[in-house]
C-alpha positions in Angstrom: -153.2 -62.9 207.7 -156.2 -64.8 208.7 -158.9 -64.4 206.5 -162.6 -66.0 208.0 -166.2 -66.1 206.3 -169.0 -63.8 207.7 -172.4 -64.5 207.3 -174.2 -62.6 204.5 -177.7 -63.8 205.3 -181.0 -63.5 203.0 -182.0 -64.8 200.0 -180.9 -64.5 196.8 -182.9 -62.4 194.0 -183.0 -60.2 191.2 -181.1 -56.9 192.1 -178.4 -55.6 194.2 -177.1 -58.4 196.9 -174.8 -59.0 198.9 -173.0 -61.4 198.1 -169.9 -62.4 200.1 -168.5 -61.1 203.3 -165.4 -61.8 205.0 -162.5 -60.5 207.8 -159.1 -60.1 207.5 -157.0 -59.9 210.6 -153.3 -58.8 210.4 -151.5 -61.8 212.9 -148.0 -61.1 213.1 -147.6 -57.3 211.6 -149.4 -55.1 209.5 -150.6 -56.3 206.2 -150.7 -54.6 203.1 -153.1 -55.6 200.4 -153.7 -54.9 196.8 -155.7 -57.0 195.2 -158.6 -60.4 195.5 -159.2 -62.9 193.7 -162.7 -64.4 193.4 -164.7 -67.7 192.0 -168.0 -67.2 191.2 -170.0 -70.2 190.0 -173.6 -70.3 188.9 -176.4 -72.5 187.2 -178.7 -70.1 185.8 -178.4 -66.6 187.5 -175.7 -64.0 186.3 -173.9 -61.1 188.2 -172.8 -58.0 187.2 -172.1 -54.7 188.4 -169.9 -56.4 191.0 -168.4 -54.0 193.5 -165.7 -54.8 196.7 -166.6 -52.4 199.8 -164.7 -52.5 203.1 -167.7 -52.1 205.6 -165.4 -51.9 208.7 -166.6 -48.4 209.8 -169.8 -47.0 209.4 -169.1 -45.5 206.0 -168.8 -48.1 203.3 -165.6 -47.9 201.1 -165.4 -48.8 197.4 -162.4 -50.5 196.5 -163.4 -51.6 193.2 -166.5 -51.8 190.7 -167.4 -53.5 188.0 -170.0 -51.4 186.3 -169.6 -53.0 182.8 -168.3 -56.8 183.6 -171.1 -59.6 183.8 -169.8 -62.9 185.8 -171.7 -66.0 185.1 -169.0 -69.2 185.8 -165.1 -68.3 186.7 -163.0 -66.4 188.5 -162.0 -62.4 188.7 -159.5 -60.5 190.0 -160.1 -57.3 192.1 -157.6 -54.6 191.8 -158.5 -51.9 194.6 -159.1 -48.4 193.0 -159.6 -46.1 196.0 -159.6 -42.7 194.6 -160.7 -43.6 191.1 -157.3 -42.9 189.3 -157.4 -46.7 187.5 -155.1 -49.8 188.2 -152.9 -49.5 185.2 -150.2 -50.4 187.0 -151.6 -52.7 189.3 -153.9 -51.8 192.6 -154.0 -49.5 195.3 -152.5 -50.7 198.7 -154.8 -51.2 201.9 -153.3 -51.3 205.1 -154.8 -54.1 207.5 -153.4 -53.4 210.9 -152.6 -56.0 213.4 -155.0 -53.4 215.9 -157.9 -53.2 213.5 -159.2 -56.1 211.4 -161.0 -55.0 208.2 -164.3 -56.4 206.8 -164.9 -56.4 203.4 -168.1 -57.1 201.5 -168.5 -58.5 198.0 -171.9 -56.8 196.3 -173.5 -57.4 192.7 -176.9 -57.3 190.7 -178.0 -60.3 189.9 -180.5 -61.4 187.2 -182.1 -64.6 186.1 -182.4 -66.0 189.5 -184.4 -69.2 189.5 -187.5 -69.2 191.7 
């Protein structure tokens, strides 16, 4: 797959943001995915409450949150939960097809943000 960046815009502050957004298109055959992997590194602010949406259609999709995790330096791993039954095993599989790229949108609260 081809993953690329997508602008975010706006500045950071204290409360919900959005923090990351990105596309994956499916090159050569449908893609399954399960799971992302993330490194988040700050000097003073901290995150929490991170949640992973795919925005692609008008109705957002939560694929995982964070409700209880606070991420100030390091990396986390995202196991997609799509109909809240837990990732015990591992994460829920999303279909990327090679017809329909998906857009997928990193959101937190942040606090402490320097002014």
């Amino acid at each position: 797959p081809t993953v690329s960046v997508q602008t975010v815009g706006g500045t950071l502050a204290n409360g919900s943001n959005d923090l990351f957004k990105f596309k994956v298109t499916a090159n050569k055959g449908d893609v399954g995915l399960y799971k992302f992997v993330f490194d988040m590194s700050t000097t003073t602010a901290v995150v929490s409450n991170v949640e992973v949406l795919d925005i692609t259609e008008d109705t957002e999709v939560q694929l995982y949150n964070s409700a209880t995790a606070a991420f100030a330096n390091g990396y986390f791993e995202v196991l997609f939960d799509t109909d809240s039954s837990g990732t015990g095993s591992g994460g829920e599989e999303r279909t990327v097809s090679m017809s329909k790229p998906r857009i997928y949108l990193v959101r937190g609260t942040v606090t402490c943000v320097a002014s």
